[in-house]
C-alpha angles and dihedrals in degrees: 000000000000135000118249120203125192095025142056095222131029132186082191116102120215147115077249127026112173104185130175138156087210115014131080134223105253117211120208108265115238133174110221088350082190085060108026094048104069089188121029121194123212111272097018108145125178133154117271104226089192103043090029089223134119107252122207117187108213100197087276111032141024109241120203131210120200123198100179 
């Protein structure tokens, strides 16, 4: 059993499901993540306000995906 946030119902599976027709998924927003967080977990993701790019820490170093 999961928990669903944004809708009554789901057909999605998951432990989270955020679901929504009109509303986005927001990420913490963190400048230098690879400086500012003194201990990353695994997974953790967040927005970059320097670099302007979604960082994902992967349990050694921090990735960073760049849309522009």
């Amino acid at each position: 059993e999961g928990i669903t946030i944004g809708s009554e119902t789901t057909q999605s599976k998951g432990v989270l499901v955020l679901e929504s027709d009109n509303k986005a998924m927001i990420l913490p927003k963190i400048a230098n993540p690879h400086t500012t967080v003194k201990s990353p977990y695994p997974g953790m993701i967040c927005y970059d306000t320097v670099s302007k790019a979604l960082a994902v820490f992967d349990g050694k170093v921090w990735n960073y995906w760049n849309y522009g």
